[in-house]
N, C-alpha and C positions, 0 to 999 in steps of 0.2 A: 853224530847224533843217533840215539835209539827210539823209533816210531813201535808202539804198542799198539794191537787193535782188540778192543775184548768183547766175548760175545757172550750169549748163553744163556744173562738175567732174566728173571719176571717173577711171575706171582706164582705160589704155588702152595699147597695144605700143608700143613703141619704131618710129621711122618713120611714127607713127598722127598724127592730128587731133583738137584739139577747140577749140570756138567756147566763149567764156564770153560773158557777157551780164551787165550790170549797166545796171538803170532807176535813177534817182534821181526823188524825188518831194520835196515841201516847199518852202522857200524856195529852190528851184533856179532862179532867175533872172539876170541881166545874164553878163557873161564871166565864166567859170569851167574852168579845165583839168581833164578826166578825164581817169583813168590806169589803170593796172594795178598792185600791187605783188606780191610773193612772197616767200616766210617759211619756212625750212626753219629744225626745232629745233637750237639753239645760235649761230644767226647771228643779223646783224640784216636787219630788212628791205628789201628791193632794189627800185628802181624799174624795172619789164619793158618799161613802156612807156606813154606820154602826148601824148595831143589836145588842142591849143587850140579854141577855139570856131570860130577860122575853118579851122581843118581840120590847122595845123600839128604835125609829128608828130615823137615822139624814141623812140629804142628802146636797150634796155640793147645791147653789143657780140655778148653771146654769145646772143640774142634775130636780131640781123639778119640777114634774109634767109628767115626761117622764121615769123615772125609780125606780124601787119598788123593794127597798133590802128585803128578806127574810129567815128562816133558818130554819133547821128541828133537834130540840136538837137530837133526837131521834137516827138520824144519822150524827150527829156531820156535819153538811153539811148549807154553807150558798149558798143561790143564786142572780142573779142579772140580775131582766127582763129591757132590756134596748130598750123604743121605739120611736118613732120620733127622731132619730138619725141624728146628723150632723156633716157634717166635721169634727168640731173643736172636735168632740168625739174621733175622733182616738188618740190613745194612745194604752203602753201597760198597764193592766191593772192587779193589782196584789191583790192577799187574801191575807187578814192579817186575826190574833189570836192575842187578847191583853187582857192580865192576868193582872188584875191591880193591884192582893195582890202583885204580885211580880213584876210588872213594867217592865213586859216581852213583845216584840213585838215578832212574827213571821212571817215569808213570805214565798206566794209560786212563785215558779219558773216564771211568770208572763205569761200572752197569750195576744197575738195581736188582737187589734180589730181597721180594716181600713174602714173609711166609707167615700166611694168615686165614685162619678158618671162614 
């Protein structure tokens, strides 16, 4: 099993910054993609953005150029600087871990991020 912890969420102006931060601890070993996802009520959830192990990155359309996934193997830890922030960014916004040998997702608990004048 892979435990997630994510930090970082809250409220913040439009035009504003925030860093989230998600550790994974457990059986977090060999290659494994973290990511970011995001979940606003009524929809389904959308991928923000994702790191391979060796560093390789993918980011949603309306995410580029404003936010830079990054991760530290070291300490099993992905992060997510997120800047020129707008409304339509709020959501909650959740860590994944996806083990492709075995076609595993995992999730953490999710953290809120509201951006609103």
């Amino acid at each position: 099993q892979v435990q997630l912890v994510e930090s970082g969420g809250g409220f913040v102006q439009p035009g504003g910054s925030l860093r989230l931060s998600c550790a994974a601890s457990g059986s977090i070993f060999g290659m494994y993609v973290m990511g970011w996802y995001r979940q606003v009520p009524g929809k389904q959830r959308e991928l923000v953005a994702a790191i391979t192990t060796g560093g390789t990155t993918n980011y949603a359309d309306s995410v580029k150029g404003r936010f830079t996934i990054s991760r530290d193997n070291a300490k099993n830890t992905v992060y997510l600087q997120m800047s020129s922030l707008k409304p339509e960014d709020t959501a909650v916004y959740y860590c994944n871990v996806f083990k492709s040998l075995i076609n595993q997702h995992y999730w953490g608990q999710g953290t809120q991020v509201t951006v609103s004048s």
